[in-house]
C-alpha positions in Angstrom: -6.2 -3.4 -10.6 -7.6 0.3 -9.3 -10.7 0.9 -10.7 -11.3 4.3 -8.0 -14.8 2.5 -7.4 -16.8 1.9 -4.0 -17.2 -1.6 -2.8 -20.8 -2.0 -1.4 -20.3 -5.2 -0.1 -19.4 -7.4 -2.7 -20.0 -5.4 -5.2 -18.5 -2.2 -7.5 -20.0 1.4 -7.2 -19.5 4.6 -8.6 -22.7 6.2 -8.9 -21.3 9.9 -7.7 -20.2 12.7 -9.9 -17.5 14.0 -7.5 -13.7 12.8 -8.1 -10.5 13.0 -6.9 -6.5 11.8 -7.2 -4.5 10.6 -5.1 -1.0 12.7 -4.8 2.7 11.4 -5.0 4.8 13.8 -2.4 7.9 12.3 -3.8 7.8 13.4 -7.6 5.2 16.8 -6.5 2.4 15.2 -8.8 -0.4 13.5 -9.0 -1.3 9.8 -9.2 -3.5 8.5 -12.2 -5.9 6.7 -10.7 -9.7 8.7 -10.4 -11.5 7.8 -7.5 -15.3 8.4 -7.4 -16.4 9.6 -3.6 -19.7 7.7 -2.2 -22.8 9.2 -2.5 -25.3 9.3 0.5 -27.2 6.3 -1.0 -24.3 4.3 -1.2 -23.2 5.1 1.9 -27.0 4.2 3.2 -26.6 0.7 1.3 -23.2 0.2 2.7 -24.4 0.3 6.2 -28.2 -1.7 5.6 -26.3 -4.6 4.0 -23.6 -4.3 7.2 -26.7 -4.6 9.6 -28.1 -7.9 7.4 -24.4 -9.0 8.0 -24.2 -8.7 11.1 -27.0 -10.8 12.2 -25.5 -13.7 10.8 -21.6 -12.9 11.2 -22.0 -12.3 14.6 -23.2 -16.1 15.1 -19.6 -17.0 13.6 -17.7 -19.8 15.8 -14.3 -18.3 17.1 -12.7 -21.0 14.1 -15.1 -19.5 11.2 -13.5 -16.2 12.1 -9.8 -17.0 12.3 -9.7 -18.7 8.7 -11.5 -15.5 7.3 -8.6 -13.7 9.4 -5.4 -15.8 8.3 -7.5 -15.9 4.7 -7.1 -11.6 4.7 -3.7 -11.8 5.6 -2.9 -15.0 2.8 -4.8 -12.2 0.2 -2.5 -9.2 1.1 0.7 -10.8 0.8 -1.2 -12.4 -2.8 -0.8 -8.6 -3.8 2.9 -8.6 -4.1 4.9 -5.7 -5.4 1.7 -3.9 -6.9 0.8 -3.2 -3.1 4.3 -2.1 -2.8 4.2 0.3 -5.2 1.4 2.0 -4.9 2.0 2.2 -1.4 4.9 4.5 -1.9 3.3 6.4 -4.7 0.7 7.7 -2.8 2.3 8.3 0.8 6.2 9.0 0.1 7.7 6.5 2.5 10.4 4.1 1.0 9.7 0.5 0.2 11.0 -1.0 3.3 8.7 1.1 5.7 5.6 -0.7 3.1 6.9 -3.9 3.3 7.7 -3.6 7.1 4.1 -2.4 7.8 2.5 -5.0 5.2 4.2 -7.5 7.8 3.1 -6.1 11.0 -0.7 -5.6 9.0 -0.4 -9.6 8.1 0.9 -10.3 12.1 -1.9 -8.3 13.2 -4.4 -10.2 11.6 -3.2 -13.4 12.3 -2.7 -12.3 16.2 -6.4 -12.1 16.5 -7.2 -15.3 14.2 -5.4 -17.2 17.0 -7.3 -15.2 19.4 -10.2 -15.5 18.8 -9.8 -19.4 17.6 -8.4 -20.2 21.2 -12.1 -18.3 22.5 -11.6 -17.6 26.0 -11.5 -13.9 25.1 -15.0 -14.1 25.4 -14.5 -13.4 29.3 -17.1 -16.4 30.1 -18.8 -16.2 33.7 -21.3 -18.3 35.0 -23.1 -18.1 38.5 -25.1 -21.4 38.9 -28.1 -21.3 40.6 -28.8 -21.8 44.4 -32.9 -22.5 44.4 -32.9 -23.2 47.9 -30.9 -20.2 49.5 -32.6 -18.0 52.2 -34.2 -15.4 52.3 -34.1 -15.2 48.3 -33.2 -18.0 45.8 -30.6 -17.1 43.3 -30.9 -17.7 39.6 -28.5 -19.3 37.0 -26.8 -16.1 35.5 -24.2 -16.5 32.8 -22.2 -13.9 31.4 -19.9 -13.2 28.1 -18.4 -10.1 25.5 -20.8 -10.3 22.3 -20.0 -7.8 19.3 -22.0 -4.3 19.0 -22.7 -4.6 15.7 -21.4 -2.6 12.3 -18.0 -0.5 12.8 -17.1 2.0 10.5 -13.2 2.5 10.7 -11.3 5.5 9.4 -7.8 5.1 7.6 -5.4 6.7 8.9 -3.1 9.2 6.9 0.5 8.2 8.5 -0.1 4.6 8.3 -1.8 3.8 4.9 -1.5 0.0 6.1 -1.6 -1.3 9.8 -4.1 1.6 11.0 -6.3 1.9 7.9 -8.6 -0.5 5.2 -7.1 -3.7 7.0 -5.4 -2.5 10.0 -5.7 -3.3 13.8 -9.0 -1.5 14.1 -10.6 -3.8 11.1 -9.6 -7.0 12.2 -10.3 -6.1 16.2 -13.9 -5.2 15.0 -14.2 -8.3 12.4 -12.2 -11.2 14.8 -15.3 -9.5 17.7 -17.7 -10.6 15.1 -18.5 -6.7 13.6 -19.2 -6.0 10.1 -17.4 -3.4 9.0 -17.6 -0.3 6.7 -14.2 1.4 5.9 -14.1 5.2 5.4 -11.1 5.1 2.9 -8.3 7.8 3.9 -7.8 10.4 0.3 -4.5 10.0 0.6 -4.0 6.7 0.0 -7.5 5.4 -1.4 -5.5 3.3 -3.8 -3.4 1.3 -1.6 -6.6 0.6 0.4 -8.7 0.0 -2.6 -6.4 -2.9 -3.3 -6.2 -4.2 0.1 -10.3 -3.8 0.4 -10.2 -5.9 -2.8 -8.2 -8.7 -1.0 -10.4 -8.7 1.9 -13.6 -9.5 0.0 -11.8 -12.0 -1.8 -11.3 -13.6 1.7 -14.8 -13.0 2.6 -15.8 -15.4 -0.6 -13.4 -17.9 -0.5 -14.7 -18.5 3.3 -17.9 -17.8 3.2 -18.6 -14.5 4.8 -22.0 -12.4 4.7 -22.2 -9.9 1.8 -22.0 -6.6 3.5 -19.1 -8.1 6.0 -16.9 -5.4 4.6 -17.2 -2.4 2.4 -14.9 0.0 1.7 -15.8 3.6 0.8 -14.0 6.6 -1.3 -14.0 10.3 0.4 -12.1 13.3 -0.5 -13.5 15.3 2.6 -15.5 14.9 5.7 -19.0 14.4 4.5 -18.8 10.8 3.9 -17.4 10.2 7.4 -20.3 12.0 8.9 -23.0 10.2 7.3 -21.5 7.2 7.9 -21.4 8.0 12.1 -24.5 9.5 11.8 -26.2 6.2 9.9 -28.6 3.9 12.6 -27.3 1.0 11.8 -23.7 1.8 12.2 -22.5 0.9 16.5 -19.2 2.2 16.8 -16.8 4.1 15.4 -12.3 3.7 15.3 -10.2 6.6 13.9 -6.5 7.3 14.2 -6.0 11.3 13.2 -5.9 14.7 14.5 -7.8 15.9 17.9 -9.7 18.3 15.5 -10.6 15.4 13.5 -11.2 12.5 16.5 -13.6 15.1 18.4 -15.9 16.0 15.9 -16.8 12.6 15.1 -17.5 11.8 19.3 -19.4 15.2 19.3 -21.1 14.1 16.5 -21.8 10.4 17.7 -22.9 11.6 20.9 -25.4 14.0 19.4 -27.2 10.8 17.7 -30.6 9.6 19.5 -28.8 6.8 20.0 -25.2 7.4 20.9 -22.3 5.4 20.5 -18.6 5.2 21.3 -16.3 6.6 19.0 -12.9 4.9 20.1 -9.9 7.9 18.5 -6.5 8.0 19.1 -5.6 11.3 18.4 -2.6 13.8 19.3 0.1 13.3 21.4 3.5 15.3 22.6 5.5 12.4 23.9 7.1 13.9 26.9 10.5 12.9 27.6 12.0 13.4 31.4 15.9 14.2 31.4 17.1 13.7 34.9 20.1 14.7 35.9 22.3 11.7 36.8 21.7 10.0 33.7 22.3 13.0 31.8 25.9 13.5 33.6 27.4 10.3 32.6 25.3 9.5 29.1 23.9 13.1 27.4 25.8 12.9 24.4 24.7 9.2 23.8 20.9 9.9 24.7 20.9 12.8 22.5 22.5 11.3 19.3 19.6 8.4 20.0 16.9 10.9 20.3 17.8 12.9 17.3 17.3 10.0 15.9 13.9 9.8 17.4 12.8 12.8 16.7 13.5 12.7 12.6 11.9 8.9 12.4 10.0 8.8 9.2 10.1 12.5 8.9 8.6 12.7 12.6 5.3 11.2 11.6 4.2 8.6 14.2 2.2 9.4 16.9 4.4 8.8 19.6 7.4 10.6 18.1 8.7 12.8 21.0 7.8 15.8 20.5 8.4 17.3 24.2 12.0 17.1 25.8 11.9 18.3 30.2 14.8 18.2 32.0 16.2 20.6 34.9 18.6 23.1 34.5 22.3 22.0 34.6 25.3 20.5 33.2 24.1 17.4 31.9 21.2 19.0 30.4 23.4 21.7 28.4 26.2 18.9 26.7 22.0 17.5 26.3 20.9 20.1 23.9 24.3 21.3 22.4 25.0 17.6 21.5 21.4 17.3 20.2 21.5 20.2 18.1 24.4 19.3 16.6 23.4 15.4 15.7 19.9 16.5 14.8 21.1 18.7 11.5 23.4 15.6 10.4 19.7 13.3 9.4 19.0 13.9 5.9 15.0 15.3 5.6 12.7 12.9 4.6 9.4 13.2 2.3 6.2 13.7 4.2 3.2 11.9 3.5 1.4 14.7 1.9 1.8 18.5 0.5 -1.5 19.5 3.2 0.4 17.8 5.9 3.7 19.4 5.2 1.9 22.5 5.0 0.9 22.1 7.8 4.0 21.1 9.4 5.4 24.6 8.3 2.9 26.5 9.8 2.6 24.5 13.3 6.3 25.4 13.7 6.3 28.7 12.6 3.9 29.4 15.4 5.7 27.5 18.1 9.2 29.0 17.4 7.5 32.6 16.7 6.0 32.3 20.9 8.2 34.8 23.0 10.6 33.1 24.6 11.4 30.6 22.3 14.9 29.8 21.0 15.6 27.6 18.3 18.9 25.9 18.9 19.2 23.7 16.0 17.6 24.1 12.2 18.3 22.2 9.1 18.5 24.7 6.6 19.9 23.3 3.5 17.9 22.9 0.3 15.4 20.0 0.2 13.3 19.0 -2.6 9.1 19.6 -2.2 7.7 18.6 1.0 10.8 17.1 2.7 10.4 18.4 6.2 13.2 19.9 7.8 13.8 19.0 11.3 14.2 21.6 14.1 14.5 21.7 18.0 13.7 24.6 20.0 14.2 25.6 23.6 12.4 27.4 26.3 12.4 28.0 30.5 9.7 25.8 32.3 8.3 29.1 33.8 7.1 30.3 29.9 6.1 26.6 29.0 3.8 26.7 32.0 2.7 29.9 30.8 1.9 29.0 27.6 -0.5 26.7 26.4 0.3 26.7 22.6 3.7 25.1 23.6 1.8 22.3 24.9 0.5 21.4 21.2 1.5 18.7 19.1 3.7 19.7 15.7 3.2 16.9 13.8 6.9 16.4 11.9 10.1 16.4 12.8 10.2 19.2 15.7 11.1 18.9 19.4 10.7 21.3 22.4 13.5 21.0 24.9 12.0 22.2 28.3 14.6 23.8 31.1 13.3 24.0 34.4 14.6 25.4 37.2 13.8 22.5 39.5 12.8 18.8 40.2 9.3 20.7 41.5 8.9 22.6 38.1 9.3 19.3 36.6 7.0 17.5 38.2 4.5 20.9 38.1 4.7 21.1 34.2 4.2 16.8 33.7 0.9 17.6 36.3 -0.1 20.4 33.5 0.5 18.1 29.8 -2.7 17.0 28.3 -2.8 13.1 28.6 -0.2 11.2 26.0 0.0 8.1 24.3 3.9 7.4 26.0 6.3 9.3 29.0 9.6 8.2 29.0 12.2 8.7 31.6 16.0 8.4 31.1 17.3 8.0 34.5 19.4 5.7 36.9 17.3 3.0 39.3 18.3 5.5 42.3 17.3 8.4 40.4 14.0 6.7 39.4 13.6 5.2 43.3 14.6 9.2 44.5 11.6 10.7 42.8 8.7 8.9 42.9 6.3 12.1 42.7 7.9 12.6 38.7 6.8 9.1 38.1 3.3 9.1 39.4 2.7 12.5 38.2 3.8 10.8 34.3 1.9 7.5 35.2 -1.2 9.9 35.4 -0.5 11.5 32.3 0.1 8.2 30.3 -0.8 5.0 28.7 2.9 3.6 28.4 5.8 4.7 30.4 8.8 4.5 29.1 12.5 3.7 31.2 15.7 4.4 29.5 14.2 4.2 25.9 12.7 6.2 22.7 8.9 6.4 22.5 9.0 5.5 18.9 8.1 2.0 17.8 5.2 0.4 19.2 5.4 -3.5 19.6 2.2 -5.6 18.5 1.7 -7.8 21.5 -0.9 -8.3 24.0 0.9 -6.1 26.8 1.3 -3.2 24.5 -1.3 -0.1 26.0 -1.6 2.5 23.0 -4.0 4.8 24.1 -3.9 7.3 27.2 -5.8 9.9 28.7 -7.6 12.4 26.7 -6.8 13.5 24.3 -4.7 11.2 23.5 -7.2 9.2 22.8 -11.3 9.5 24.0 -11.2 6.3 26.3 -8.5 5.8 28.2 -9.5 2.1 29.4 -9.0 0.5 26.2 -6.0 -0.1 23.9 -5.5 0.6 20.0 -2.9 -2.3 19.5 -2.9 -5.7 20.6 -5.4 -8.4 21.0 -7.3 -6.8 23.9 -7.8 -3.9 21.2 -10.9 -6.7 20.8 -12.8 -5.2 23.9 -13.6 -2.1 21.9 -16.2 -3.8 19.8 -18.1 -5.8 21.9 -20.3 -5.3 25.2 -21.0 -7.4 28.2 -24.6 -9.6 27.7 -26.0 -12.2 30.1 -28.6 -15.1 30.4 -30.8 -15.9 33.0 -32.2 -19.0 33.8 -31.6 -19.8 30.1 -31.6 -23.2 28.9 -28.6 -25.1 28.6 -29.0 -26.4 25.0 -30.3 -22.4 23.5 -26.9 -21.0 25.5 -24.2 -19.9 23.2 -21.1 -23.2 23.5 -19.2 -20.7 25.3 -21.7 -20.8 28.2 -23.1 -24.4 28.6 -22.6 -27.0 30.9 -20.3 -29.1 29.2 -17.9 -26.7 27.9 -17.3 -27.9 24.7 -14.9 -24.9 23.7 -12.7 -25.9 26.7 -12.6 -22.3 27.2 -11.2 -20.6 30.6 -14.6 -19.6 32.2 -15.0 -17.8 35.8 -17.6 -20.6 37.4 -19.0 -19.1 40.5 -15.4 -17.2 41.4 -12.8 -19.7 40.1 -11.3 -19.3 36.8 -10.9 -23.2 35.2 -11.8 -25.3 32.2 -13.8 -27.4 33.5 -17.2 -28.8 33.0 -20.5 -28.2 35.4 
């Protein structure tokens, strides 16, 4: 049930006097549920009873952890079709994009149960101690990842499951050993009512902290801003806009005590047409990347938004075959009136730049806040020219980018802001003949892409989703995956620290049978 309260802890709040609904895109009206936003003392309570949390969930064994993980994930799928529905009343996407992302929430969250069960994660390094070496003795030092402390997480808008109340961010920070405070996306503050409802439930039935996990209503950006702003809060994860991801690091560096704000943010996607693959498969790449392109109504962050390729044959039967696939996908609903909005206007001012061409437009009627899809062209000597080409349009809309030559190409990939993905549709010899395109995208990216769509990002420990700024604010690290872990936690060591006081992943004996690097070998065994 959605009672549009906070929960402090383990406990119901709603001591504010500001409300809001949430909005169904599909039907053009709003949901029933009130929600009550937090007020600036229950934000302050949420983050005081994180910081009492923390000092005793941090001390959780790697096995504590996992059951309260797989315990999360047993509560989700406990939710049934409710979660279901008001999934799709509150973000327009079709049942089987809720269900699929309620499995890859549940997979997530088991991932890092096994993870951190297993408890070599930890990155474990001892250096024993050599007392009699000359001219100085060295001490026993012994090294390992411990968590940073209370994480708020922000919900993202375009995935109201797996990157919000109980996504990867939330069970990276809580399988490190972080409390965590969730800033509750408007747009979905149902959906992640109910799912915040199933994580406490998990925190009782394995006896978590109170304060492990709160969950916290917001219609606007005040609440977020306390919330990076509060002492006791260590680090921050938020999937969203670069508008939205750089205020909160501004604003978390401006602290007296700074902290990381970990945001993936905007992206363009580029795709890299080369020649020989276009000649003998530009119809087939194009009907798969109109695909691509109109993928949940162009709302994922690595939809590919950018389209290079050099002037020529291949890349003509390219773009005419493209336009002429592209207007045969039905629209689809966006998540939100505000983000179709602004999906109209970010197009309007990319097709009105001089020296645009729009060579394909779905035009027919659509019901409220479809988007129609639409691909434009331009020379690589305007794109260059032009920085507001280079900006994401967040929807179904994709930039095909002539240039005159292999150099251009490589010239305009040099010039992109960093990206979440590059792809390259190309031969072997073609890829082998032009290793300066490749590096040049390598430095632009966090996943490169061969002979493939951007879309779709696996949930796996090799999976990088991040990339150069702005793609997201710390290139080293990855949103997805297991090692998404290494976000929350920060290196610590002992010296000359007693063997029985060390933490089990450090002594002597090894009693976690963990992979440890002892004095530069990596092995399981005991000193």
């Amino acid at each position: 049930m959605i009672t549009g309260k906070n929960y402090i802890g383990n406990s119901l709040s709603a001591n504010g006097n500001k409300t809001f609904t949430t909005f169904n895109p599909q039907t053009n009206t709003e949901n029933a549920s009130v929600f009550t936003e937090a007020t600036a003392e229950e934000i302050n309570q949420a983050a005081i009873l994180a910081n009492q949390a923390f000092q005793s969930y941090s001390k959780k064994s790697g096995k504590e952890k996992a059951a309260f993980l797989r315990a999360i994930a047993d509560e989700i799928e406990a939710l049934g079709e409710a979660l279901i529905e008001v999934y799709t009343s509150e973000s327009g996407l079709p049942a089987g994009r809720a269900m699929g992302e309620r499995g890859r929430t549940v997979g997530q969250l088991r991932a890092f149960a096994l993870h951190v069960e297993e408890g070599s994660w930890v990155e474990a390094s001892i250096d024993t101690a050599q007392p009699e070496r000359q001219p100085i003795p060295k001490v026993d030092l012994r090294k390992m990842n411990v968590p940073l402390g209370p994480i708020v997480v922000f919900g993202a808008s375009n995935f109201p499951l797996a990157f919000s109340t109980a996504g990867g961010d939330t069970a990276a920070a809580l399988a490190a050993g972080c409390p965590v405070i969730v800033k509750s996306h408007p747009m979905h503050a149902g959906t992640g009512e109910l799912v915040a409802s199933a994580v406490l439930k998990a925190a009782e039935k394995t006896g978590m902290p109170n304060g492990v996990f709160s969950n916290l209503n917001s219609s606007g950006i005040e609440v977020g801003q306390q919330l990076v702003q509060h002492p006791a809060v260590k680090g921050v994860g938020f999937t969203g806009s670069i508008r939205g991801g750089r205020a909160l690091f501004d604003l978390a560096a401006q602290r007296p005590e700074p902290i990381p704000v970990f945001a993936e943010m905007g992206s363009i996607n580029p795709v890299v047409l080369l020649p020989e693959a276009l000649n003998t498969g530009a119809a087939s790449w194009a009907t798969t990347y109109a695909g691509s392109i109109t993928l949940g109504a162009g709302q994922f962050c690595t939809n590919p938004g950018l389209l290079l390729g050099i002037k020529g044959e291949g890349l003509d039967q390219f773009g005419q075959t493209l336009a002429e696939e592209i207007v045969k996908v039905t629209p689809t609903c966006m998540l939100h009136p505000n983000i179709y909005g602004a999906y109209e206007a970010g197009k309007e001012r990319a097709v009105s730049q001089e020296g645009l061409e729009v060579i394909a437009a779905y035009n027919d009627e659509v019901s409220a806040n479809y988007g129609r899809q639409i691909v434009s062209k331009v020379a690589g000597k305007t794109f260059l020219e032009n920085p507001t080409l280079h900006h994401e349009v967040f929807g179904p809309f994709s930039l095909l980018v002539e240039c005159e030559n292999e150099s251009q190409l490589e010239e305009i990939i040099t010039k992109l802001e960093g990206q979440l993905t590059g792809t390259i549709i190309a031969s072997e010899t073609e890829i082998a003949a032009n290793s300066g395109i490749v590096n040049a995208l390598q430095n632009r990216v966090g996943r490169i892409i061969f002979n493939g769509v951007p879309t779709g990002v696996e949930v796996c420990p090799s999976m990088l989703h991040g990339g150069p700024y702005p793609a997201s604010t710390d290139a080293r690290f990855t949103a997805v995956g297991v090692d998404s872990i290494k976000r929350w936690v920060r290196p610590f060591s002992f010296q000359a620290w007693p063997d029985n006081l060390l933490p089990e992943e450090l002594r002597n004996e090894n009693p976690l049978e963990i992979l440890r690097n002892i004095n530069g070998i990596k092995t399981t065994d005991k000193l």
